[in-house]
N, C-alpha and C positions, 0 to 999 in steps of 0.2 A: 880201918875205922870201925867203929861199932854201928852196927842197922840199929835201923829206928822200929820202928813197931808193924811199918809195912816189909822191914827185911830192906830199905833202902838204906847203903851206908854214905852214896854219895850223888847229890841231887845240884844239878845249875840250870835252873830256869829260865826262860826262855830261848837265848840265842846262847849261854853260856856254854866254853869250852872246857875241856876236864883233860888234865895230865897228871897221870898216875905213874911214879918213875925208880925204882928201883936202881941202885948201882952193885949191889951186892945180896947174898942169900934170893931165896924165892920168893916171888910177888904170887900171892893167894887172894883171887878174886871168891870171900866169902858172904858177899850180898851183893845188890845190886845197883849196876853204875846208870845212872839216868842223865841224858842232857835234853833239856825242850827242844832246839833245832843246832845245836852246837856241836862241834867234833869231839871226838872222846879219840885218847892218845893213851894209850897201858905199854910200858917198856920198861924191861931189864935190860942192862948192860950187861951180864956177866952169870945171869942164872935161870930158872924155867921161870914160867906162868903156869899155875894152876889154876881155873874156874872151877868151880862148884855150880851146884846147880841151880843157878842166879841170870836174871839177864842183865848184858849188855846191852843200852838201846839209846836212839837218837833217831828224832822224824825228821828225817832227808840230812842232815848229818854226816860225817864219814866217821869210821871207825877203824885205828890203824894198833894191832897189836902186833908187838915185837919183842923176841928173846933171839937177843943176836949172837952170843956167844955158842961157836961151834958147838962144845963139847957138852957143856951143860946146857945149853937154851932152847929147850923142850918148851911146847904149847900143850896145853891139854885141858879141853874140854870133855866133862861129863856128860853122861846121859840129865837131861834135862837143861842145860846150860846154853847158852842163845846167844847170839848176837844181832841186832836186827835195828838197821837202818828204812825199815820200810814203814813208816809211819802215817799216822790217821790222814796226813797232810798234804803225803809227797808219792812220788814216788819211787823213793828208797836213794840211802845216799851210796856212796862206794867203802866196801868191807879190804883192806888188806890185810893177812896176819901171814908175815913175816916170821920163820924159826931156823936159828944157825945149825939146832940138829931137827929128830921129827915132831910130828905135829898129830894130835889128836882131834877130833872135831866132829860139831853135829850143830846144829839149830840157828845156821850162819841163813839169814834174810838180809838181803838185799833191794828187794824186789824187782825194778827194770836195771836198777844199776849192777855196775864191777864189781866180782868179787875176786880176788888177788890172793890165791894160797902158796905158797913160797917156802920151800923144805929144803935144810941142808941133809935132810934124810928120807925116811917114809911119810906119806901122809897118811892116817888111818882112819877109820868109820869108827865116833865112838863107841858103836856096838848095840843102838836101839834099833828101832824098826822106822823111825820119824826122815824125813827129806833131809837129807845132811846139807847141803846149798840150794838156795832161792837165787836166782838172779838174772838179766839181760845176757849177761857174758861172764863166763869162768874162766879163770886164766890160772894153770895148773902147774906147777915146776918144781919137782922134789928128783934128787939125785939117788933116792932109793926105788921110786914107783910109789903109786896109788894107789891104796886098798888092798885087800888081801884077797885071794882066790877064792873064800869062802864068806868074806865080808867085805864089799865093795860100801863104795861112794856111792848114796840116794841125792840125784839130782831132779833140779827143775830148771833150767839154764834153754836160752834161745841160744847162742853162741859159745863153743869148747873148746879153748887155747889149750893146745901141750908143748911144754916147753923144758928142752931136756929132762925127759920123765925115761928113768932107764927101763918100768914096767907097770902095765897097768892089770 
């Protein structure tokens, strides 16, 4: 959709939910998805997600992004790009992002709640200097490994689930 003049393209107020749903080609997160305390749901069937450098957000909310197709369904968040259930109100709802191949990522807030990264490949640090996950409990499961030898995963997590992770 097109943003508004704050860069918002897609706003539901108060308790509202938001499903953003692709079946085909790439879903390009190019402004920012807002819900007042409502779950926000971003899925491809069959191709990646790209984020730009926009937030995703919802206060105490969950937030579940998915590109489920093996071979094409990359996630990829940029430097500057968020996602963040940890709101004025709550504290914080549960993040999963879900990718049938790898996953890019950085600005993922949760605050005491679950965050859920799930790779049919690598998961990687988008490459800033910023805390790549906020949260209570990380639960980590990529069939390629996590982070690269030279550029890890910045965390802030009380609790660290690995789950068939071939390397970290």
């Amino acid at each position: 959709g097109t943003a508004t003049a704050d860069s918002t393209a897609i706003s539901a107020h108060g308790s509202g939910n938001i499903l953003l749903k692709t079946t085909s080609g790439l879903l390009d997160i190019n402004a920012a998805v807002k819900s007042g305390t409502g779950n926000i749901t971003i899925w491809n069937t069959t191709g990646a997600i790209e984020q730009g450098a926009f937030t995703v957000s919802t206060d105490g909310g969950t937030i579940d992004v998915e590109a489920t197709h093996a071979t094409n369904g990359s996630i990829t968040m940029v430097a500057g790009s968020s996602l963040d259930t940890d709101g004025s109100t709550t504290n914080g709802g549960n993040i999963r992002v879900k990718s049938g191949a790898g996953m890019t990522v950085t600005g993922i807030d949760a605050g005491t709640a679950l965050v859920s990264l799930l790779s049919g490949e690598l998961i990687e640090d988008a490459g800033n200097m910023l805390t790549d996950v906020v949260a209570g409990t990380l639960r980590l499961q990529a069939t390629s490994g996590v982070g690269k030898k030279d550029d890890h995963l910045e965390t802030s997590v009380g609790t660290l689930i690995l789950v068939q992770v071939a390397s970290l």
